[in-house]
ROLO-63275 format. One record per residue: residue in one letter; x, z, y of N, C-alpha, C in turn. Coordinates in steps of 0.2 Angstrom, whole numbers, plus 5000, padded with zeros to 4 digits. Layout:
% residues N
 rest n.east n.up n.north ca.east ca.up ca.north c.east c.up c.north
    A      X    Z       Y       X     Z        Y      X    Z       Y
...
//
This chain:
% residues 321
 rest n.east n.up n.north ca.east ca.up ca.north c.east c.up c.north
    X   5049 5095    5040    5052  5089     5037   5048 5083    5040
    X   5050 5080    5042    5048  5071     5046   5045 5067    5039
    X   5041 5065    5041    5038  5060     5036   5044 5054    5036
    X   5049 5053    5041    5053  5047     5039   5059 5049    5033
    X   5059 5055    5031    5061  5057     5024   5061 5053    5019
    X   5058 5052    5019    5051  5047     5013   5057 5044    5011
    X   5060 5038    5016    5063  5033     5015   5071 5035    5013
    X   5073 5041    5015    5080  5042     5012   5083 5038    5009
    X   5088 5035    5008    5093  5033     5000   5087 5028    4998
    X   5083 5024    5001    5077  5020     4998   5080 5012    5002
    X   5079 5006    4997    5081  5000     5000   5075 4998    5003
    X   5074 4994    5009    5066  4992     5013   5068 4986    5016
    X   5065 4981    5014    5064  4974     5016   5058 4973    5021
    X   5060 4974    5029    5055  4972     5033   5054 4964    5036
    X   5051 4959    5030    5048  4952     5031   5047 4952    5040
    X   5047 4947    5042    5046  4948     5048   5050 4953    5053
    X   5057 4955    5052    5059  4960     5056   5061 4958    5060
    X   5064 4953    5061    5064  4950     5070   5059 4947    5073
    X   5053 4948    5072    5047  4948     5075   5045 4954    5083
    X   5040 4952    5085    5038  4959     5088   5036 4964    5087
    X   5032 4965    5080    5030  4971     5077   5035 4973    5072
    X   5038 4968    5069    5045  4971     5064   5048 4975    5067
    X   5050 4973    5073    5056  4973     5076   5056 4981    5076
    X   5051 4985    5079    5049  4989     5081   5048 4995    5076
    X   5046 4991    5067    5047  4996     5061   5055 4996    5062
    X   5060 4989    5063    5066  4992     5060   5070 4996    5063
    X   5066 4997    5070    5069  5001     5076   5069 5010    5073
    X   5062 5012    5071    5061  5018     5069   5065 5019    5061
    X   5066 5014    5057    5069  5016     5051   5078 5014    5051
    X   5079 5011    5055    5086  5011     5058   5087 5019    5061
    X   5085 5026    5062    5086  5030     5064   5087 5036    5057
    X   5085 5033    5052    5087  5038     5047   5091 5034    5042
    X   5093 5039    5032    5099  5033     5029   5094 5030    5025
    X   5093 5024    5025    5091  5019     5022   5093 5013    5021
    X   5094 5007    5017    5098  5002     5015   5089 4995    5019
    X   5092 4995    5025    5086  4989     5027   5089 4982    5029
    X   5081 4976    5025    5084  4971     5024   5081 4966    5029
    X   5082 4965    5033    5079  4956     5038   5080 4953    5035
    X   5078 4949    5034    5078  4940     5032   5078 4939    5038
    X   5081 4932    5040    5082  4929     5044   5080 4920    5044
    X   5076 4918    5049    5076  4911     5046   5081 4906    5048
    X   5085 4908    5052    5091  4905     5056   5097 4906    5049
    X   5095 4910    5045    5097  4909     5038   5097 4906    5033
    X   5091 4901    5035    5089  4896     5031   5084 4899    5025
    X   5082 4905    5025    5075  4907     5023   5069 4907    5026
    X   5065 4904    5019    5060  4900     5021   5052 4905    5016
    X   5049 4910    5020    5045  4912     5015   5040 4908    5012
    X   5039 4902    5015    5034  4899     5014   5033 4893    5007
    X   5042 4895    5006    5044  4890     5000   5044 4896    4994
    X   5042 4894    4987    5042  4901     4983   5048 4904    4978
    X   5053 4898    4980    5060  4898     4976   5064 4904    4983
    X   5062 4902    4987    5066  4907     4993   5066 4913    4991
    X   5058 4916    4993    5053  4923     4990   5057 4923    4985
    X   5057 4922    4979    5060  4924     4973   5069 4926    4973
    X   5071 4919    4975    5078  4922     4977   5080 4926    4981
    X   5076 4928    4988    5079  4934     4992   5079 4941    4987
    X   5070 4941    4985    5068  4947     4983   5074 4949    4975
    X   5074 4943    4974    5078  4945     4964   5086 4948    4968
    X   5088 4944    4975    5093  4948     4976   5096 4955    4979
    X   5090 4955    4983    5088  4961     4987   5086 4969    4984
    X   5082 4964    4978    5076  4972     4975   5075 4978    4979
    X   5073 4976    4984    5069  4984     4988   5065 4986    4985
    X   5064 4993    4984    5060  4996     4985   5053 4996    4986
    X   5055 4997    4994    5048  4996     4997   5048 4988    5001
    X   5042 4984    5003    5042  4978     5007   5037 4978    5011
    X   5040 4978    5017    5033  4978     5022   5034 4971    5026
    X   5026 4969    5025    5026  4962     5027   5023 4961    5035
    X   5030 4959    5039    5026  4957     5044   5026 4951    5047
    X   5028 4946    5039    5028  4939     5044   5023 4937    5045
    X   5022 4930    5049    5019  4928     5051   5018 4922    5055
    X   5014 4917    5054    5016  4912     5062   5007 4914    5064
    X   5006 4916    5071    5001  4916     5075   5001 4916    5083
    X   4996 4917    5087    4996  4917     5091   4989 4921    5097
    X   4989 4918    5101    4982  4922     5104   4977 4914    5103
    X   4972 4912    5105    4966  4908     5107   4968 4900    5107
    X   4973 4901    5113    4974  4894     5116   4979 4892    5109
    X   4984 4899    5108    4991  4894     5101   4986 4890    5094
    X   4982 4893    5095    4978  4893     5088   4973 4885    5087
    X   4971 4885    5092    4968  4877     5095   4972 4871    5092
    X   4969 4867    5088    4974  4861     5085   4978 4864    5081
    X   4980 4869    5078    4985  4870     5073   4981 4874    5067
    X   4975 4872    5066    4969  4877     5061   4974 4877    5055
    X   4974 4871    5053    4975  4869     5044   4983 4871    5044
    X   4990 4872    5049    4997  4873     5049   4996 4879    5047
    X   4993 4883    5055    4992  4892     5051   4988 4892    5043
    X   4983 4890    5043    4981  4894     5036   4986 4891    5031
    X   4990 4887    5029    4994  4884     5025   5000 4890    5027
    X   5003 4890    5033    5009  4894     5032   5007 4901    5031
    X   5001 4904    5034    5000  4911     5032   4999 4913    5026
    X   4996 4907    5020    4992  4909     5014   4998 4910    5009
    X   5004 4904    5010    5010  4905     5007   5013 4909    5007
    X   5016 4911    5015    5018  4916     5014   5017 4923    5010
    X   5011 4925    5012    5008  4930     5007   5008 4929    5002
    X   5006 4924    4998    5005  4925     4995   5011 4924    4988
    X   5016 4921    4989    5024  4920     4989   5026 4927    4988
    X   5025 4930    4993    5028  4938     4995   5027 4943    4991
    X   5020 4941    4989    5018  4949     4985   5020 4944    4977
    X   5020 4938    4976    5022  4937     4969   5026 4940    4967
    X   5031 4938    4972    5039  4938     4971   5040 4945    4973
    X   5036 4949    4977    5036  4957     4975   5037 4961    4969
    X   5032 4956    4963    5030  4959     4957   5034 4960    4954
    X   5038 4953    4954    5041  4952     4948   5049 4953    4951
    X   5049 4958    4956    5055  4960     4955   5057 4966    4956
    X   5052 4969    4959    5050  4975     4954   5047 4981    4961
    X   5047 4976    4964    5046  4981     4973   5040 4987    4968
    X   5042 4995    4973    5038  4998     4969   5032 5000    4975
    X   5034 4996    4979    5028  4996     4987   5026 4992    4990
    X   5023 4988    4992    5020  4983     4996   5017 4983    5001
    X   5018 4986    5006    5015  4987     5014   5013 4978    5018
    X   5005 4976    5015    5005  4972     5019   5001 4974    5026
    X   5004 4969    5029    5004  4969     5039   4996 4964    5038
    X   4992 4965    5040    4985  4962     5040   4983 4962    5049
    X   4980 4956    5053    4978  4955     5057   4970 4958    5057
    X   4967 4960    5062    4960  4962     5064   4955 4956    5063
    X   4960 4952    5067    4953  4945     5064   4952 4943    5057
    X   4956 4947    5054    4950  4944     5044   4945 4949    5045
    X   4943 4952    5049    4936  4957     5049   4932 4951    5049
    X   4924 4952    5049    4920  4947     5050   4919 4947    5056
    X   4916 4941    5058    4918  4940     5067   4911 4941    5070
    X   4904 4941    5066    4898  4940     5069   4895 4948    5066
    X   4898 4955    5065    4896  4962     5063   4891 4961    5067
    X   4885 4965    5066    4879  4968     5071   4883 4975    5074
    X   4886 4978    5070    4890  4987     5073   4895 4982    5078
    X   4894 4988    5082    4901  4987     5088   4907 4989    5086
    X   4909 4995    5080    4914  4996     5078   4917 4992    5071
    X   4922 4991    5072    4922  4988     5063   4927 4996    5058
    X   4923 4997    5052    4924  5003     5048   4929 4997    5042
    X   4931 5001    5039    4934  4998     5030   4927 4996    5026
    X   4923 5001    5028    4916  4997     5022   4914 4991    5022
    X   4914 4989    5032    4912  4983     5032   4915 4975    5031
    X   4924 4976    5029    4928  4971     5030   4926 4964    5025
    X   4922 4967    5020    4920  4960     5014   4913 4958    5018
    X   4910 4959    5022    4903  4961     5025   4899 4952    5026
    X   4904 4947    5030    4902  4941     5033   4908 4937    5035
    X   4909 4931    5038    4911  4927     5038   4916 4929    5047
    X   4922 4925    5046    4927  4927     5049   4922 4924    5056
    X   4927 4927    5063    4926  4921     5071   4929 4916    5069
    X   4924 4910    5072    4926  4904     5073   4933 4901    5076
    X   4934 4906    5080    4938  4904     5086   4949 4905    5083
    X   4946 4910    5078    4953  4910     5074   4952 4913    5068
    X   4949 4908    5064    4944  4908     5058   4950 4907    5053
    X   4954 4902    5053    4958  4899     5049   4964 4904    5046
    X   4968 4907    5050    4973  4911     5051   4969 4918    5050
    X   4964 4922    5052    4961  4926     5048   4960 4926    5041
    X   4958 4919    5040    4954  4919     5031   4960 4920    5027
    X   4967 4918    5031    4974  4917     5027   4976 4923    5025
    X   4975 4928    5030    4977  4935     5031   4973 4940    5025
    X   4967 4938    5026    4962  4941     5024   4962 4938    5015
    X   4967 4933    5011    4968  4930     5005   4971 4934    5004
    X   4977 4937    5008    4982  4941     5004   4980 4949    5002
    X   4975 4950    5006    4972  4955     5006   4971 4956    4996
    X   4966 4951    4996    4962  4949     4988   4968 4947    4985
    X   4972 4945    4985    4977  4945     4980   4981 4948    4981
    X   4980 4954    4983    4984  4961     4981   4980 4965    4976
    X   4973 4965    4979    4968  4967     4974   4969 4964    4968
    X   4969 4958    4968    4969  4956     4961   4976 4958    4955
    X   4984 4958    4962    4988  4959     4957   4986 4965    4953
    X   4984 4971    4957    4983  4977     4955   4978 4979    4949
    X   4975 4974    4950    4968  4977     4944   4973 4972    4936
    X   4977 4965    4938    4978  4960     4932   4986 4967    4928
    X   4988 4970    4937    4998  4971     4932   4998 4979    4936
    X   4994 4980    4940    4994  4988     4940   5001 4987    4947
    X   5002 4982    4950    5006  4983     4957   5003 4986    4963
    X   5008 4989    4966    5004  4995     4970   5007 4990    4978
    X   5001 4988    4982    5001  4986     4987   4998 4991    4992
    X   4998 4991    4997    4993  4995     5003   4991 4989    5009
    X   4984 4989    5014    4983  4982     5016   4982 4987    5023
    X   4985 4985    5027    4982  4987     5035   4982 4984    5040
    X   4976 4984    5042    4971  4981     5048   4973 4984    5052
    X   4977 4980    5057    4980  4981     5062   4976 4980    5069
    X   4973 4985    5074    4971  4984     5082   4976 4976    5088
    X   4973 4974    5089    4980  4971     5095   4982 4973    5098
    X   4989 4973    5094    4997  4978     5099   4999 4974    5104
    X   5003 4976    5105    5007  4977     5114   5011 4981    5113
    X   5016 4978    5117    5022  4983     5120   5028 4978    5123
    X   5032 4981    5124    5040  4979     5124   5041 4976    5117
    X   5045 4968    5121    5046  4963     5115   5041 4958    5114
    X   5035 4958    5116    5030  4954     5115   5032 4949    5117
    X   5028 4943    5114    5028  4934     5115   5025 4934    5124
    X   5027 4931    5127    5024  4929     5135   5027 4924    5137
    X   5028 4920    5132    5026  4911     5130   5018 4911    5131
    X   5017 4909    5137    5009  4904     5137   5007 4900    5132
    X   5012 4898    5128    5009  4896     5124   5006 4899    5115
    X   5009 4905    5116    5008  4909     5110   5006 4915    5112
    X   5007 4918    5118    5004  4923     5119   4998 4928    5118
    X   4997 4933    5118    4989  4935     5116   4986 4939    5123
    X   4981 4940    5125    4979  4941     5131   4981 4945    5136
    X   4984 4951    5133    4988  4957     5137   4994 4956    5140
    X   4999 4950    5137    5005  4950     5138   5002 4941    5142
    X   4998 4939    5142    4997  4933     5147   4995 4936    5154
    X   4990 4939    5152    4990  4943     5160   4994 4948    5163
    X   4999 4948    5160    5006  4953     5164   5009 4950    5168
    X   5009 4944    5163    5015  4936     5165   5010 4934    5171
    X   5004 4934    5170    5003  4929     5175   5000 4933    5183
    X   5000 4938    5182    4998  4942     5188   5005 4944    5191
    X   5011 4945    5188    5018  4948     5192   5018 4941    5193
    X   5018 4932    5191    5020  4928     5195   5019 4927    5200
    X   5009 4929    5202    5006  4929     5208   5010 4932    5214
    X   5010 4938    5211    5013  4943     5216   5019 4941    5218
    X   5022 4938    5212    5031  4938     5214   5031 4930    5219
    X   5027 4926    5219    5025  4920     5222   5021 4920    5229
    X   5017 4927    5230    5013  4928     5234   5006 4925    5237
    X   5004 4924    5228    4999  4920     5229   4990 4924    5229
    X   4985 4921    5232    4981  4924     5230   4976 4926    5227
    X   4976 4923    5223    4973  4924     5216   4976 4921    5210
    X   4970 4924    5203    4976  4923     5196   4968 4923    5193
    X   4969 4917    5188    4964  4914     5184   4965 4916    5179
    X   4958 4920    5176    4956  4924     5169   4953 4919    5165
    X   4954 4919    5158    4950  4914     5156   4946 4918    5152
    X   4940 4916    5153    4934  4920     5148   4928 4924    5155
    X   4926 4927    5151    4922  4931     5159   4925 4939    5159
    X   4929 4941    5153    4932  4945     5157   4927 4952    5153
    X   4924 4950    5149    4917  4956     5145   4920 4958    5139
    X   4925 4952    5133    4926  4954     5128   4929 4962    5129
    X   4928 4966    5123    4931  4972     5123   4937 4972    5116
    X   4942 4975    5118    4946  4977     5113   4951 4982    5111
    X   4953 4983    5106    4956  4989     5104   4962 4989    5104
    X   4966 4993    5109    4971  4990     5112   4977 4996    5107
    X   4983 4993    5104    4985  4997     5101   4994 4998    5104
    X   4997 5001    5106    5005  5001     5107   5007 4999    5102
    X   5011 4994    5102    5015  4994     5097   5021 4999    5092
    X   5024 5004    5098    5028  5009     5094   5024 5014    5089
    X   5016 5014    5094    5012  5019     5088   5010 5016    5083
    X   5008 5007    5085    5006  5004     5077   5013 5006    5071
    X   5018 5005    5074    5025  5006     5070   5025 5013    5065
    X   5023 5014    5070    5022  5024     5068   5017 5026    5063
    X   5011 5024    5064    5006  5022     5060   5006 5018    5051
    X   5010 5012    5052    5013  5008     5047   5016 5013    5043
    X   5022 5017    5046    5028  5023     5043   5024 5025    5039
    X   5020 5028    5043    5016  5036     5039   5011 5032    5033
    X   5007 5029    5034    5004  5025     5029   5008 5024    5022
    X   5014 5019    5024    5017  5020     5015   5020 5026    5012
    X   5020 5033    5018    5022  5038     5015   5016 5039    5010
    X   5010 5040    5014    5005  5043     5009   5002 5039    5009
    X   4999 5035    5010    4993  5032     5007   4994 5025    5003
    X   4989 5028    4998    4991  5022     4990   4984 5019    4987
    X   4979 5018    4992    4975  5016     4989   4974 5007    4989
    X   4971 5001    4985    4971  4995     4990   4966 4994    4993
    X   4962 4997    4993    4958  4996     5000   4960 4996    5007
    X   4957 4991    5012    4961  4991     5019   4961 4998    5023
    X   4966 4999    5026    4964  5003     5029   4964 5003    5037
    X   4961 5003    5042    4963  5002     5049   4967 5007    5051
    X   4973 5002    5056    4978  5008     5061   4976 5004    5067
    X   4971 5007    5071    4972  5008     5079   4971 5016    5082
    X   4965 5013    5090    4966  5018     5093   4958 5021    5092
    X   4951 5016    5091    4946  5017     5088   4944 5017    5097
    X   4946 5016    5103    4944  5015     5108   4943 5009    5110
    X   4938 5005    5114    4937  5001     5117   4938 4998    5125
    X   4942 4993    5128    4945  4992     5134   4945 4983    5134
    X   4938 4983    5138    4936  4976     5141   4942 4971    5144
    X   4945 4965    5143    4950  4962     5148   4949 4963    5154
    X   4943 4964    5157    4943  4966     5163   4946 4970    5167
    X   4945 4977    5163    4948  4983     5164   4955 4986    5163
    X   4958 4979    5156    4965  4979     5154   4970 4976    5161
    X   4963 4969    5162    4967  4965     5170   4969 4971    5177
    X   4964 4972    5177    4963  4978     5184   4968 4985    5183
    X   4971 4987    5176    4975  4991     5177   4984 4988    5176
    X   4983 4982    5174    4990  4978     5174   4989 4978    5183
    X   4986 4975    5186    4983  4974     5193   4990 4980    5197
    X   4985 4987    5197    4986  4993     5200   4993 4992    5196
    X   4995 4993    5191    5003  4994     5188   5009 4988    5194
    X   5007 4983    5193    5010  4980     5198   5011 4978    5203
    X   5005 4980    5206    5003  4981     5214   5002 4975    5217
    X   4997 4971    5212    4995  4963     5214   4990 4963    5221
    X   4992 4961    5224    4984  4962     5232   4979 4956    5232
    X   4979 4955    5226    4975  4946     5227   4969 4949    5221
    X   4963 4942    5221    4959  4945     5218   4958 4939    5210
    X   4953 4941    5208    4954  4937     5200   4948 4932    5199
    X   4949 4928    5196    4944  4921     5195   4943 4920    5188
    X   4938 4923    5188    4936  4920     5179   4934 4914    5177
    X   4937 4910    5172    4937  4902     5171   4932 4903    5166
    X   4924 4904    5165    4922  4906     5159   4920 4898    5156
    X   4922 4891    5157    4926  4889     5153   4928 4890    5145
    X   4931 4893    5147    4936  4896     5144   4935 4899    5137
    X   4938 4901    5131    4933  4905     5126   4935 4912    5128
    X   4928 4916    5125    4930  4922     5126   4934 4927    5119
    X   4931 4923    5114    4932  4926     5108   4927 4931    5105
    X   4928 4934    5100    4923  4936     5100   4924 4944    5105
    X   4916 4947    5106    4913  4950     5112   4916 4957    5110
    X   4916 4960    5104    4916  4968     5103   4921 4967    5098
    X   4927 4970    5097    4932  4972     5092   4935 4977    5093
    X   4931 4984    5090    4935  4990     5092   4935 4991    5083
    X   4940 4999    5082    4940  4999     5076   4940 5008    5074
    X   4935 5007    5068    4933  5014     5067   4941 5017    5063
    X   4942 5024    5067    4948  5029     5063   4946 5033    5061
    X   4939 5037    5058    4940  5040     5053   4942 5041    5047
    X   4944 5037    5043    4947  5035     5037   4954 5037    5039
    X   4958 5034    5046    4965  5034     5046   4967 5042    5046
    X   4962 5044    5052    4964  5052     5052   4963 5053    5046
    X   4956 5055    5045    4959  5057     5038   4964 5058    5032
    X   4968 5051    5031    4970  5050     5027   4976 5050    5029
    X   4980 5049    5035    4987  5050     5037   4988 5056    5042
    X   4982 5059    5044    4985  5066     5048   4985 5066    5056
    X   4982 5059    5057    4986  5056     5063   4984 5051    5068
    X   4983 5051    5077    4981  5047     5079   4988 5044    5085
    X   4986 5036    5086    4990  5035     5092   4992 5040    5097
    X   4995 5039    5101    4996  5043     5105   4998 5042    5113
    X   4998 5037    5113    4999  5031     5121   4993 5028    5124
    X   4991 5032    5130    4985  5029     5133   4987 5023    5135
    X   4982 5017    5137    4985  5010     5139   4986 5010    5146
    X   4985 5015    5150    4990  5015     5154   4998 5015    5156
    X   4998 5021    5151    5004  5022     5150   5009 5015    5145
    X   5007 5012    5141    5008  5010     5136   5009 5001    5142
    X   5005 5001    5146    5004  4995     5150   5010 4995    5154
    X   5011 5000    5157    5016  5004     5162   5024 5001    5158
    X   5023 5004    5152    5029  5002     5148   5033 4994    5146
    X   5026 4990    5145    5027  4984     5144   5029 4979    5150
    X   5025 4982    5155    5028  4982     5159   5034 4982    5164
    X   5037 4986    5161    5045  4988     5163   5048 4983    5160
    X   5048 4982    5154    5052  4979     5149   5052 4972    5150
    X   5044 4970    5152    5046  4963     5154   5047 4962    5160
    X   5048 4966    5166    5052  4966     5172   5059 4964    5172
    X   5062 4968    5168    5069  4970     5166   5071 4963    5161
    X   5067 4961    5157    5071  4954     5153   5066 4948    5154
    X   5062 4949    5160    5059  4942     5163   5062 4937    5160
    X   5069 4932    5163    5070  4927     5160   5072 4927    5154
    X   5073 4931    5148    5073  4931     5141   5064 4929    5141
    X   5061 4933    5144    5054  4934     5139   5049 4927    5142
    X   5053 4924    5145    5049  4917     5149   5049 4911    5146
    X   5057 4911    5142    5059  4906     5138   5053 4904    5133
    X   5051 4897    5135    5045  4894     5129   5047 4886    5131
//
């Protein structure tokens, strides 16, 4: 029996499901019978307003809801927009799980970014024990702290009315679908874009920003999807839980295998400039195995390989900024 069982004859509101990590849950639960819901903002819902939240939900009542909205971006999106994100993140969240309650969702799968971790840990790994530890990175401190409120007020719905949320700390995903707007994108899918234009331009070099040291935990997005799935199967606790790969992979070495995948012949110039962000963000999965049976399963090789087909294939779709 498939763990997508679960969802049978069940209604599922995936917030954020035209997104690039929605998209990818609605992909895997569109494959079995379940009644699922998009919101649409081109439908004139607005999570961010609380009579929306309340209307969709009182009309919808799913079941389950899994939260992947969001406005964010990588480093450069985040610059000059501190006070917009934190304002659009906190609402929304926090909108979502009201209007979850009181309508009677019997599941709440909140989608949580890596950055509400503390940004300055002395560990190289981040575990669950340490997520209350210290103060967020400077660098996208704002949009963290917003992610990391909803967190707390899921805790607190549960301890005041006994509503059952689940919170997970998510690795930074990739895949097919990703943003690769320069202006919103996040490091892995900037440097796909900018290394094929090289090559496809015949130029000879392509500028890094940062020195190319930060390390990070680089997660597929079909596995993050997979990940999420099995999560609101079994796990009920609210404490956060981490879904990556619990491996660590330097931009350097991310560049250098985008590099060989494309067959770029020019060489790289690091603009250190540039922020790096913070240095070490890898994440501990002990807790995941344990609790869901289960690891990633796409090396980033492979996983890179894939992204890059995809944005081969819908270039001028995926350029559009």
């Amino acid at each position: 029996m498939s763990y997508l069982d679960y969802f049978h004859g069940k209604k599922v509101l995936v917030a954020g499901g035209n997104g690039f990590f929605g998209s990818h849950i609605v992909q895997k639960l569109q494959k079995i019978r379940c009644k699922i819901f998009i919101p649409r903002t081109k439908e004139g819902i607005d999570f961010r307003k609380r009579d929306d939240c309340f209307s969709y939900l009182g009309n919808t009542r799913p079941d389950i809801l899994i939260n992947c909205a969001a406005n964010q971006g990588g480093i450069a999106y985040h610059k000059g927009k501190q006070a917009d994100l934190f304002l659009d993140n906190i609402l929304m969240g926090s909108y979502l799980l009201l209007a979850s309650q009181h309508a009677g969702v019997k599941k709440f799968v909140n989608i949580v970014a890596g950055c509400s971790y503390p940004g300055y840990l002395e560990k190289n790994e981040m575990n669950e024990e340490n997520y209350w530890e210290g103060r967020l990175h400077e660098s996208i401190f704002s949009y963290g702290f917003a992610r990391k409120a909803s967190v707390v007020y899921g805790l607190a719905l549960k301890k005041q009315y006994g509503f059952n949320s689940i919170h997970l700390i998510m690795a930074n995903m990739y895949g097919p679908g990703e943003h690769f707007d320069p202006k919103q994108s996040k490091a892995l899918a900037a440097l796909i874009k900018k290394i094929y234009e090289a090559k496809k331009n015949n130029e000879p070099q392509v500028e890094i920003w940062g020195t190319g040291k930060p390390i990070r935990d680089w997660l597929y997005v079909k596995d993050g999807a997979e990940g999420v799935l099995r999560a609101t199967v079994v796990y009920d606790d609210i404490e956060p839980l981490n879904i990556a790969t619990g491996v660590g992979v330097s931009i350097k070495d991310v560049a250098e295998t985008i590099k060989k995948v494309i067959g770029f012949k020019g060489k790289f110039i690091y603009n250190t400039k540039k922020p790096d962000g913070a240095l070490h963000k890898t994440f501990g999965i002990h807790k995941m195995e344990q609790k869901l049976k289960w690891v990633p399963k796409t090396s980033i090789e492979q996983g890179i390989m894939e992204t890059y087909k995809w944005f081969e294939k819908n270039y001028k779709k995926a350029i559009i900024y």
